[in-house]
Biopython code that builds the backbone (N, CA, C, O; Angstrom):
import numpy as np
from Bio.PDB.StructureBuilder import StructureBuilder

atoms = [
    (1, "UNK", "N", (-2.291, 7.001, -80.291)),
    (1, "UNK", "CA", (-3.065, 6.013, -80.985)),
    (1, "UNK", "C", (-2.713, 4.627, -80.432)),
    (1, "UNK", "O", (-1.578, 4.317, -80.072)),
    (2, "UNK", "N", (-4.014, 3.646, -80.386)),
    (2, "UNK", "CA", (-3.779, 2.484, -79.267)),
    (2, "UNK", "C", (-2.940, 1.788, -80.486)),
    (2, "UNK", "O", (-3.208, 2.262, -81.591)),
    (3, "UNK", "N", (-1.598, 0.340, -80.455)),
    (3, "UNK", "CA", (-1.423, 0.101, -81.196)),
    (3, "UNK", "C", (-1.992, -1.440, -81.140)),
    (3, "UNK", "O", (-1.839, -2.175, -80.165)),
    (4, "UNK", "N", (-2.775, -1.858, -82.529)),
    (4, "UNK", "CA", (-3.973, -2.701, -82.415)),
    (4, "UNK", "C", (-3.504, -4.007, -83.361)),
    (4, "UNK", "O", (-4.162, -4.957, -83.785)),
    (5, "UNK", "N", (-1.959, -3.619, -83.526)),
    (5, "UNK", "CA", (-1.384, -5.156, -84.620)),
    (5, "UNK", "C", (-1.396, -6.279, -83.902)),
    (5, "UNK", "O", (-1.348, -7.336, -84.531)),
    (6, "UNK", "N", (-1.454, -6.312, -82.590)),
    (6, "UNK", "CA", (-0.681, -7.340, -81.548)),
    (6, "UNK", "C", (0.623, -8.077, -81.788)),
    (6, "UNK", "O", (0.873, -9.280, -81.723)),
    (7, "UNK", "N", (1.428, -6.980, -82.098)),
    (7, "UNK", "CA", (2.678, -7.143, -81.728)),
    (7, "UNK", "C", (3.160, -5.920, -80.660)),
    (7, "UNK", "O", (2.502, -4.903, -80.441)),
    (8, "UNK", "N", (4.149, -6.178, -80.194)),
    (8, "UNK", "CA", (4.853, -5.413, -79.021)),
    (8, "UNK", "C", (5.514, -4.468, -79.667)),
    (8, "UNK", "O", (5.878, -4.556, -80.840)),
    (9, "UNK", "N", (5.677, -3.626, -79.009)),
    (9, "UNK", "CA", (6.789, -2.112, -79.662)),
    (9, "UNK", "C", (7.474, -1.815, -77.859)),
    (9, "UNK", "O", (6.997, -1.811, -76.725)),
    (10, "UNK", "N", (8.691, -1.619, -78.425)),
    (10, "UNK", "CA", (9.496, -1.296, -77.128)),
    (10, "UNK", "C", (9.621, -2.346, -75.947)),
    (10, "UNK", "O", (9.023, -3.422, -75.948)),
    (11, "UNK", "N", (10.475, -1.905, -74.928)),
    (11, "UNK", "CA", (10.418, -2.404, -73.498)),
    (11, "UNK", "C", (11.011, -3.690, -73.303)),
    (11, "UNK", "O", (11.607, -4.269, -74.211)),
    (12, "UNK", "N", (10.885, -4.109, -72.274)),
    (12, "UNK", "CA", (11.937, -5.526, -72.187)),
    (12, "UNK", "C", (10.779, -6.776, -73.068)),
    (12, "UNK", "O", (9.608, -6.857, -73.440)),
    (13, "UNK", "N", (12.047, -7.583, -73.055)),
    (13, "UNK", "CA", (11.567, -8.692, -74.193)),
    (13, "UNK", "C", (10.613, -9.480, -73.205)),
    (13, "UNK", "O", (10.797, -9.267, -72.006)),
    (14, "UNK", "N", (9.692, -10.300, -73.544)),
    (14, "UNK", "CA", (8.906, -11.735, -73.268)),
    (14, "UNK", "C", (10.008, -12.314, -71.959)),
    (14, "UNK", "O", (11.182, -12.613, -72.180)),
    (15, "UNK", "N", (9.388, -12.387, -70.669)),
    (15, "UNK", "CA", (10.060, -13.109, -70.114)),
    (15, "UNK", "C", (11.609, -12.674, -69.362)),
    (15, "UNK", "O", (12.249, -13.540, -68.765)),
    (16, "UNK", "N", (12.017, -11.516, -69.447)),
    (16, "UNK", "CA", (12.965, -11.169, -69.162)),
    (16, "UNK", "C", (12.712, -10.337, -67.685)),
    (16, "UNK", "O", (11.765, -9.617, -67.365)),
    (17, "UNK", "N", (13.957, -10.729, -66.901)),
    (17, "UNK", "CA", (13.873, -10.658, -65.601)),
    (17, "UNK", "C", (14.198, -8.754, -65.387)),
    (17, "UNK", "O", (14.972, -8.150, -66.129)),
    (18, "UNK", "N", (13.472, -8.126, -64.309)),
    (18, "UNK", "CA", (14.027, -7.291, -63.999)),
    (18, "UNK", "C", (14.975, -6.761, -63.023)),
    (18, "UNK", "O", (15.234, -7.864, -62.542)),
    (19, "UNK", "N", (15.597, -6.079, -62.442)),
    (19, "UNK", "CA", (16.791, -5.606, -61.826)),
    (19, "UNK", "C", (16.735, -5.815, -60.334)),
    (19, "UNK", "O", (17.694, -6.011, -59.587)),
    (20, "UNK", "N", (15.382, -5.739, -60.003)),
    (20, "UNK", "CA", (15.514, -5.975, -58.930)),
    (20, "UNK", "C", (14.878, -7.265, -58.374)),
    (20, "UNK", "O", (14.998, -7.519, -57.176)),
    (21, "UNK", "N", (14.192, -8.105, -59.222)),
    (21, "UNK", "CA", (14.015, -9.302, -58.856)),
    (21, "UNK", "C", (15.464, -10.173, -59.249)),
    (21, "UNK", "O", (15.413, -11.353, -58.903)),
    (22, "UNK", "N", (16.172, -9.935, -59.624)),
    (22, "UNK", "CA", (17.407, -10.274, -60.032)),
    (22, "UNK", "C", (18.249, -10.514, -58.837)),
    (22, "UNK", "O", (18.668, -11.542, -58.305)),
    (23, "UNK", "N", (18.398, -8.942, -58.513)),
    (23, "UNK", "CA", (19.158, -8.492, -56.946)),
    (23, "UNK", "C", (18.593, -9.379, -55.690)),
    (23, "UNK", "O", (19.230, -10.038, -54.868)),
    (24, "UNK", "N", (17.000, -9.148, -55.835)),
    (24, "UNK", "CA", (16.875, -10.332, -54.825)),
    (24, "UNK", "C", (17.050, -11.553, -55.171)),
    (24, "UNK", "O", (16.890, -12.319, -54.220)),
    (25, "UNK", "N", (17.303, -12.037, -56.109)),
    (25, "UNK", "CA", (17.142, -13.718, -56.189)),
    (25, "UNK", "C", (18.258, -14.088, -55.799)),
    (25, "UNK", "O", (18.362, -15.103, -55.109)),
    (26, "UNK", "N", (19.848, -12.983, -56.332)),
    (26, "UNK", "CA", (21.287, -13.561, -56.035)),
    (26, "UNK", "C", (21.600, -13.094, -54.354)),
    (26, "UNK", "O", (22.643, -13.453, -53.808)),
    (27, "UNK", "N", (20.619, -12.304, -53.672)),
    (27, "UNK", "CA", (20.820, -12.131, -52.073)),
    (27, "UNK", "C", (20.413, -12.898, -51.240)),
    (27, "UNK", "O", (20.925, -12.971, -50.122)),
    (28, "UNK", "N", (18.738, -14.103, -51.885)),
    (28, "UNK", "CA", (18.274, -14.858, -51.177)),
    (28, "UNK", "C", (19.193, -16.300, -51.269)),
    (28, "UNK", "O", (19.123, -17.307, -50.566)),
    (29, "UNK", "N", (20.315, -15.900, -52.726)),
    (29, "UNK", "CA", (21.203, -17.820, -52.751)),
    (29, "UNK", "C", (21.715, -16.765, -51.709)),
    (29, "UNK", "O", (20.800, -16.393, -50.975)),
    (30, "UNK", "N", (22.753, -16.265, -51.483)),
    (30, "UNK", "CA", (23.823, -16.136, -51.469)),
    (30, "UNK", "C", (23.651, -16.323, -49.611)),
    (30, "UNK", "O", (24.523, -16.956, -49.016)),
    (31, "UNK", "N", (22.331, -15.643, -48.745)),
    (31, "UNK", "CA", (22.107, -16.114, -47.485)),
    (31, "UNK", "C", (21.412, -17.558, -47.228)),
    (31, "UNK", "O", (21.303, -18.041, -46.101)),
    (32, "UNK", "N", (20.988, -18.143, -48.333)),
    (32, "UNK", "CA", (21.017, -19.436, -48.030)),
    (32, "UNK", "C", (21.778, -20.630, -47.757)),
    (32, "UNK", "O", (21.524, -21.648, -47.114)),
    (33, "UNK", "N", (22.982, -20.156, -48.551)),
    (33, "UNK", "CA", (24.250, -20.885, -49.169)),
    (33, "UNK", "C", (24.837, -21.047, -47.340)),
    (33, "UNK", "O", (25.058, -22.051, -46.664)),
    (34, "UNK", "N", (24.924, -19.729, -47.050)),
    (34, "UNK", "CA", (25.238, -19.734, -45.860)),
    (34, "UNK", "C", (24.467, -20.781, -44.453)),
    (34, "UNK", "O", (25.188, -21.199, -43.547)),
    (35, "UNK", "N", (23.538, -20.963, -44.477)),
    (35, "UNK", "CA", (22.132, -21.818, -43.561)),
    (35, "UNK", "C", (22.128, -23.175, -44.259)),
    (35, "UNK", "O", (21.102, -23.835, -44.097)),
    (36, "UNK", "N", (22.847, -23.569, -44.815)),
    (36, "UNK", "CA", (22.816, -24.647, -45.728)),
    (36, "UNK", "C", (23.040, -25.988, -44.147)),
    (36, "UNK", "O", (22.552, -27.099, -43.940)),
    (37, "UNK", "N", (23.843, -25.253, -43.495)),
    (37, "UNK", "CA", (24.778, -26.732, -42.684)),
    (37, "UNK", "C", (23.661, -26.462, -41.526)),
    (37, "UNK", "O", (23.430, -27.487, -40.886)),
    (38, "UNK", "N", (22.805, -25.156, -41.048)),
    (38, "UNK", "CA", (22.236, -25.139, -39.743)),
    (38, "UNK", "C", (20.797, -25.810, -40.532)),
    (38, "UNK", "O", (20.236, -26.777, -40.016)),
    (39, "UNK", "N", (20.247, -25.156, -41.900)),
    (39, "UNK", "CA", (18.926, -26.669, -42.257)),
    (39, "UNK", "C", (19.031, -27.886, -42.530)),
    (39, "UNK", "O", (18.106, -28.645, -42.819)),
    (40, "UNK", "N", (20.616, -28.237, -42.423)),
    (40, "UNK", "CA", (20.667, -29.718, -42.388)),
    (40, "UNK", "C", (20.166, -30.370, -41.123)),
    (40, "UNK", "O", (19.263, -31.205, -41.067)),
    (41, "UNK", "N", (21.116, -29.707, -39.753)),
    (41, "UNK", "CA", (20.945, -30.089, -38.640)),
    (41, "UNK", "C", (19.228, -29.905, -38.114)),
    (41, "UNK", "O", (18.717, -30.781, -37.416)),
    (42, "UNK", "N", (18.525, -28.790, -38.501)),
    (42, "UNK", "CA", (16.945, -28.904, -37.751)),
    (42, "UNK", "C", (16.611, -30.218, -38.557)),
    (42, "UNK", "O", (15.967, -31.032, -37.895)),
    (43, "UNK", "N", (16.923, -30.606, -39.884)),
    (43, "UNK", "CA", (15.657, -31.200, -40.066)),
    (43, "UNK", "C", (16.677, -32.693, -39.469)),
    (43, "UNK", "O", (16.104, -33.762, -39.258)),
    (44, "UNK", "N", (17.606, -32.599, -39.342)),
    (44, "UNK", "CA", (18.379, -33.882, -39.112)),
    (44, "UNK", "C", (17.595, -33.935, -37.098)),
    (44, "UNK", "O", (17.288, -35.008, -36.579)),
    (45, "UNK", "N", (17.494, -33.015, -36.600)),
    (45, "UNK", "CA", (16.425, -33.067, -35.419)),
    (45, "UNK", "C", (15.000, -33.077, -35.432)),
    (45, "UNK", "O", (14.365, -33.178, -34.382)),
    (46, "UNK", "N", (14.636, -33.012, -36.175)),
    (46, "UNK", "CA", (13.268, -33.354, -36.269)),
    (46, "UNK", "C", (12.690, -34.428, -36.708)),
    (46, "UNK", "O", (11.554, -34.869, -36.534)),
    (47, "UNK", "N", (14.029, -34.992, -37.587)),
    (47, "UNK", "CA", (13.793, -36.730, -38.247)),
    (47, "UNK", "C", (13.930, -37.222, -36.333)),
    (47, "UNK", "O", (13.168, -37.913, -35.656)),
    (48, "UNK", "N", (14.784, -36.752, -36.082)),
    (48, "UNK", "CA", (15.030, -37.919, -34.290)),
    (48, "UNK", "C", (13.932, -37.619, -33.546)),
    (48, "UNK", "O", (13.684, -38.450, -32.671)),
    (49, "UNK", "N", (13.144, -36.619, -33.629)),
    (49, "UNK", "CA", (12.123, -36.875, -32.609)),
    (49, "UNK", "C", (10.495, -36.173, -33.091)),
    (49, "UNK", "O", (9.623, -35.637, -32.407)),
    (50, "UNK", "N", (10.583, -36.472, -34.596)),
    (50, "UNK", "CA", (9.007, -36.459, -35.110)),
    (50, "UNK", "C", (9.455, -36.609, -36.348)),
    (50, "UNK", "O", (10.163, -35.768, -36.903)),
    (51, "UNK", "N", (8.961, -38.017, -37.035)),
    (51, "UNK", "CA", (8.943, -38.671, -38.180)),
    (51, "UNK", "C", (8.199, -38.185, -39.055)),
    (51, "UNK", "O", (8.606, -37.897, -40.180)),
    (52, "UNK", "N", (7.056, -38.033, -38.675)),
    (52, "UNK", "CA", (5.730, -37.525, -39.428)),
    (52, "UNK", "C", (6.219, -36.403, -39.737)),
    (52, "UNK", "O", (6.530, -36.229, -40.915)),
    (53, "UNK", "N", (6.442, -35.228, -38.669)),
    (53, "UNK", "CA", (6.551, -33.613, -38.883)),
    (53, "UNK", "C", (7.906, -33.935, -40.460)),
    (53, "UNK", "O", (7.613, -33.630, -41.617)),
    (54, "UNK", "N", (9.276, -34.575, -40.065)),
    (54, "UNK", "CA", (9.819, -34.466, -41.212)),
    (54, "UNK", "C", (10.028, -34.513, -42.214)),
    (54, "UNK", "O", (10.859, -34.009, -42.970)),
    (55, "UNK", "N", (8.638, -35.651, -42.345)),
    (55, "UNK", "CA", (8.081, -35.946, -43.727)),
    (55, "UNK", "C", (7.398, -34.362, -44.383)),
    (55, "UNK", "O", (7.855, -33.704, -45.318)),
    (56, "UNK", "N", (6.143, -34.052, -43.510)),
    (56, "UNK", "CA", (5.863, -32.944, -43.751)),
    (56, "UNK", "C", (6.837, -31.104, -44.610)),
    (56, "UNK", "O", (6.697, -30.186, -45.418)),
    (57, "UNK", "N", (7.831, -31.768, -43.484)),
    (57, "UNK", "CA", (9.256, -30.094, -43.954)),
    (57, "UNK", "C", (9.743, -30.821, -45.373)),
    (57, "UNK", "O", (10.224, -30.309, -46.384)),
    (58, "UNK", "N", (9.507, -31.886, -45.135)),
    (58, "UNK", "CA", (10.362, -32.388, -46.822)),
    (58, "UNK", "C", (9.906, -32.187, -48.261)),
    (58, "UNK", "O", (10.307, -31.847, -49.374)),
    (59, "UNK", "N", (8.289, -32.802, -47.245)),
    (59, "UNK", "CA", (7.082, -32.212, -49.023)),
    (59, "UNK", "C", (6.924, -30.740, -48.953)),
    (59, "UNK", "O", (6.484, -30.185, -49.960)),
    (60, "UNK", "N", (7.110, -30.284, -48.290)),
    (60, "UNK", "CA", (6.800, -29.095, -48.057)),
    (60, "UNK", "C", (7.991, -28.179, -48.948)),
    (60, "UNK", "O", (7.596, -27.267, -49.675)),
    (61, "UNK", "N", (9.261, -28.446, -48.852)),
    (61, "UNK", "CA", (10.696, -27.895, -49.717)),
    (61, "UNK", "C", (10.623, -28.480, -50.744)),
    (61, "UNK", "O", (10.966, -27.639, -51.575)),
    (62, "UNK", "N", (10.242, -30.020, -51.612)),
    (62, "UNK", "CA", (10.139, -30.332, -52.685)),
    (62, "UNK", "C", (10.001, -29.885, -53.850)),
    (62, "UNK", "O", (10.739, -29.998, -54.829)),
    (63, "UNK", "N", (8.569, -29.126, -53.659)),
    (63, "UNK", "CA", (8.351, -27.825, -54.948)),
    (63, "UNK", "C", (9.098, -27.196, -55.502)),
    (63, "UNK", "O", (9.419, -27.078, -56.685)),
    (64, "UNK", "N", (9.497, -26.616, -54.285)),
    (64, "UNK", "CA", (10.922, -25.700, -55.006)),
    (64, "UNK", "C", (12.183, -25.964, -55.892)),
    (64, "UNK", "O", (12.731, -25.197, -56.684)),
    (65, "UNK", "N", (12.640, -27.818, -55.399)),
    (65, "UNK", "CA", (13.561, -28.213, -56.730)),
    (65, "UNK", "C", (13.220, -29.002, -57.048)),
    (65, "UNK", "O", (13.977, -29.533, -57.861)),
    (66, "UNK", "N", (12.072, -29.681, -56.802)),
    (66, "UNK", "CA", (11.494, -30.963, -57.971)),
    (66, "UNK", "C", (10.698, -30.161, -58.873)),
    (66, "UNK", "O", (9.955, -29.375, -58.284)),
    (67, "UNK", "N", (10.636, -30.132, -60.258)),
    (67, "UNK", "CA", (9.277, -29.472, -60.794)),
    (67, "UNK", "C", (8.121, -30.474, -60.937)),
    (67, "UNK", "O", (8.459, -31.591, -61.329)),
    (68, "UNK", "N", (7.014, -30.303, -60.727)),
    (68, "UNK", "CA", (5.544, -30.685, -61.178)),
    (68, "UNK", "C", (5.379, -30.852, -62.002)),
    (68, "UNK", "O", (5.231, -29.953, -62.831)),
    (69, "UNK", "N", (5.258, -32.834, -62.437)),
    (69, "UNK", "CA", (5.199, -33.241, -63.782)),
    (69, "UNK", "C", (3.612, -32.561, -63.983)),
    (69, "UNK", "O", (2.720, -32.444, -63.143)),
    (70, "UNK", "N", (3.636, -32.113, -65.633)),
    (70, "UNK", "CA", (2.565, -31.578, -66.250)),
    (70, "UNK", "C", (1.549, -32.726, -66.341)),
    (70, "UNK", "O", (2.125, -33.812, -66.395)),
    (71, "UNK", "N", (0.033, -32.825, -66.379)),
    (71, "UNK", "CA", (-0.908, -34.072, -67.099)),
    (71, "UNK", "C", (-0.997, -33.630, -68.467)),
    (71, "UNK", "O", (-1.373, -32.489, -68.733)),
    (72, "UNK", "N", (-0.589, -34.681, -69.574)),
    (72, "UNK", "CA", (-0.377, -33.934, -70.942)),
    (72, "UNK", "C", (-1.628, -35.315, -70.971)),
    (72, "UNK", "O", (-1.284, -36.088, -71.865)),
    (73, "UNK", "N", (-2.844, -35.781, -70.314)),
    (73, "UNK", "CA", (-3.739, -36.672, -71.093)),
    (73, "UNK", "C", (-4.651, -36.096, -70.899)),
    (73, "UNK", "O", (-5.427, -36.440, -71.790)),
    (74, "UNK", "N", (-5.353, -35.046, -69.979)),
    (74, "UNK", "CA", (-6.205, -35.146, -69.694)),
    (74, "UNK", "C", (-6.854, -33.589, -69.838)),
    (74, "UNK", "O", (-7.720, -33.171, -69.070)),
    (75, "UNK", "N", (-6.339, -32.878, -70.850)),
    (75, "UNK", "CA", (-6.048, -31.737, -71.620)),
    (75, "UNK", "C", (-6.352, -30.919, -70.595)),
    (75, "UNK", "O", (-7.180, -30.122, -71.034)),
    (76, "UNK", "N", (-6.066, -30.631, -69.168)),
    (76, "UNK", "CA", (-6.367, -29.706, -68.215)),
    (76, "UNK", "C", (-7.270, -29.755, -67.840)),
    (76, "UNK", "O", (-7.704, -28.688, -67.405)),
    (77, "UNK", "N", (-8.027, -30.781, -67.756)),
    (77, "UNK", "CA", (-9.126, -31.289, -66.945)),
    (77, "UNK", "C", (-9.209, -32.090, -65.415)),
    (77, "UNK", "O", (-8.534, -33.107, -65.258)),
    (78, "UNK", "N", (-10.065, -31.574, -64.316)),
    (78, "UNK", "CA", (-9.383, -32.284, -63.132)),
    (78, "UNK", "C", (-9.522, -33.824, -63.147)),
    (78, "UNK", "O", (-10.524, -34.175, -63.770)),
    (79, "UNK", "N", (-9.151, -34.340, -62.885)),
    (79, "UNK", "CA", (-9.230, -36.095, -62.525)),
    (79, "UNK", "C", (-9.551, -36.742, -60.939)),
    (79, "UNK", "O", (-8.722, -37.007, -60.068)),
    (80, "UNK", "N", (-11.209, -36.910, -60.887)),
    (80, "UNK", "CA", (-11.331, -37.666, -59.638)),
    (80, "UNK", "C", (-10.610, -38.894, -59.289)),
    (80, "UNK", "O", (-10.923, -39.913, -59.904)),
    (81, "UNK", "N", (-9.724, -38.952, -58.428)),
    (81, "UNK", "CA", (-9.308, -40.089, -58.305)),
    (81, "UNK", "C", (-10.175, -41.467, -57.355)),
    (81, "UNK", "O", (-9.742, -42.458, -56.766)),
    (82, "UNK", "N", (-11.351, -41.000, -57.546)),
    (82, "UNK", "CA", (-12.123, -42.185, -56.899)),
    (82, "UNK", "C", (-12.887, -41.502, -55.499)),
    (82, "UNK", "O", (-14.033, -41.058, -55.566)),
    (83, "UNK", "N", (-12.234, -41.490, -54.473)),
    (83, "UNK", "CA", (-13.313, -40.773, -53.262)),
    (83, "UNK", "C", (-12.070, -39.451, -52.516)),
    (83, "UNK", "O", (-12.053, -39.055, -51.351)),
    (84, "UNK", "N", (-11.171, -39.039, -53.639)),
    (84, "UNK", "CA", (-10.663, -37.615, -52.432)),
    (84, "UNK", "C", (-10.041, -38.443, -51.675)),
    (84, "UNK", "O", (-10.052, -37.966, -50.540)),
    (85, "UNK", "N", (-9.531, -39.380, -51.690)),
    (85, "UNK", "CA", (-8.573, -40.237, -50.622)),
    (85, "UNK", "C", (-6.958, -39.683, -51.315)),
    (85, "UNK", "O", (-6.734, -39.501, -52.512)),
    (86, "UNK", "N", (-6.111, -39.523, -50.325)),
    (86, "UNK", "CA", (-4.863, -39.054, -50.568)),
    (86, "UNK", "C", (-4.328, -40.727, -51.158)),
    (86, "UNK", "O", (-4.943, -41.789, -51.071)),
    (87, "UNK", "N", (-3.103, -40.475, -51.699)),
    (87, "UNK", "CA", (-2.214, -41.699, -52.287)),
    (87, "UNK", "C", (-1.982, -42.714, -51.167)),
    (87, "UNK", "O", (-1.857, -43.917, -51.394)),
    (88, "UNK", "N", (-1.920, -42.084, -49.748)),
    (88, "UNK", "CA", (-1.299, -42.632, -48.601)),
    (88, "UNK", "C", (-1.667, -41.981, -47.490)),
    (88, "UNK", "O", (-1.910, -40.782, -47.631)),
    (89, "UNK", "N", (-1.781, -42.486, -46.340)),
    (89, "UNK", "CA", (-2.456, -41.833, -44.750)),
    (89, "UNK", "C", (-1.699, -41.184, -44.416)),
    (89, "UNK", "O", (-2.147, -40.611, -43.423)),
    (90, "UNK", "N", (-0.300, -40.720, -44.712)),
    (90, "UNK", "CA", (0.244, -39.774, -44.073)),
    (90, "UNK", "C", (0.626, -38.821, -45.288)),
    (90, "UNK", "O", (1.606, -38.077, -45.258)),
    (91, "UNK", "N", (-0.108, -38.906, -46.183)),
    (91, "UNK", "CA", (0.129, -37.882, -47.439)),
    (91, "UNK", "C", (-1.355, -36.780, -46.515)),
    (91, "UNK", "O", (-1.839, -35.763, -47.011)),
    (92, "UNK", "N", (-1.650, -37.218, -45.534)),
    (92, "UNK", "CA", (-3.302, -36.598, -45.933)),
    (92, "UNK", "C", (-2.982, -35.547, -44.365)),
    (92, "UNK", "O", (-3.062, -36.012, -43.228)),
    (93, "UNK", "N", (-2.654, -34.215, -44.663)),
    (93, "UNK", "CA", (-2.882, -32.934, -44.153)),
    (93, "UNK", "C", (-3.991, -33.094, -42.704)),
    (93, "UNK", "O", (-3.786, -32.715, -41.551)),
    (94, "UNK", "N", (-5.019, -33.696, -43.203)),
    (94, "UNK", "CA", (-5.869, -33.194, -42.135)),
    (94, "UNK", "C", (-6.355, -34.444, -41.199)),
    (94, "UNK", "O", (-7.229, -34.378, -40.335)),
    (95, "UNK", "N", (-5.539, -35.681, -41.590)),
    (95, "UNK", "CA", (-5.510, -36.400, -40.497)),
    (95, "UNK", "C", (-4.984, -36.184, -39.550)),
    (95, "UNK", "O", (-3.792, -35.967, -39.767)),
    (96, "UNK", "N", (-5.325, -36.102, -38.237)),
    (96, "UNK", "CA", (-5.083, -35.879, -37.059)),
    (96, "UNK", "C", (-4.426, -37.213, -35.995)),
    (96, "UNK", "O", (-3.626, -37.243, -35.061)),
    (97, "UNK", "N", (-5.093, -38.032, -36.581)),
    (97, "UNK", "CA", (-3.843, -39.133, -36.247)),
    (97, "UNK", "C", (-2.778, -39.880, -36.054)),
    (97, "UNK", "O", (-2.449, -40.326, -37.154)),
    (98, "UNK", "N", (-1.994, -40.287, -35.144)),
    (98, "UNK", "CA", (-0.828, -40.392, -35.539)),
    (98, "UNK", "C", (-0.463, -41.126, -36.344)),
    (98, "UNK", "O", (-1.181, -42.064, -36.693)),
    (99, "UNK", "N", (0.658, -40.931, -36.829)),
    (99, "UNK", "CA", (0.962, -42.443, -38.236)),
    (99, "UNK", "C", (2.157, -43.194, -38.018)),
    (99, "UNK", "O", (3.100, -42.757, -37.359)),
    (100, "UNK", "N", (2.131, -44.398, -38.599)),
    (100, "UNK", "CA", (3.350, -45.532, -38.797)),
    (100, "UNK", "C", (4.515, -45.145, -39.104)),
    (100, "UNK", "O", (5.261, -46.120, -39.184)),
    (101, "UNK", "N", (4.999, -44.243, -39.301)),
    (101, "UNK", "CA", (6.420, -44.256, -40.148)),
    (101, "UNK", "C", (7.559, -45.321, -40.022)),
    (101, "UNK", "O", (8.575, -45.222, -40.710)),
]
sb = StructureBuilder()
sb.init_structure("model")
sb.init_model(0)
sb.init_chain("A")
sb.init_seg("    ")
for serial, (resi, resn, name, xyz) in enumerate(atoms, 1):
    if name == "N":
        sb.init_residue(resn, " ", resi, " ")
    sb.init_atom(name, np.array(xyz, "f"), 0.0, 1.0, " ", f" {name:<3s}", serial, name[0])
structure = sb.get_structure()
């Protein structure tokens, strides 16, 4: 019989991690921890001889430990910011030009 209360019966709780995403998460620190001093040095070479590109590897790793402030005004609605122009010319992906840094 389907159970139709909408509550849960059994199984892991709301949100709870399983065993093997676990296993991988403490194998992916634990070989990173290690590469820590050789991704200092690429990007510490790539700042010396492409400014732009290092900007790029930087926004690019950000996500991962900055979190993404939420828009709590605009109740999940998109927001044109005027014409699709990025914040800045070298925020913008598909310029092909070179830039100032």
């Amino acid at each position: 019989m389907a159970n139709t209360t909408g509550k849960k019966f059994g199984g892991r709780t709301k949100g709870a991690a399983n065993k093997v995403t676990t296993d991988a998460r403490e194998l992916f620190v634990s070989i990173m921890e290690g590469e820590t001093q050789h991704i200092k040095q690429v990007l510490a070479d790539i700042r010396a001889t492409d400014p732009v590109n290092y900007l790029r590897c930087l926004t690019n790793l950000y996500p991962y430990f900055i979190p993404k402030k939420t828009d709590v005004t605009t109740n999940g609605k998109d927001i044109n910011n005027g014409e699709g122009v990025p914040f800045h010319k070298w925020a913008d992906d598909n310029d092909n030009t070179e830039s100032e840094v």
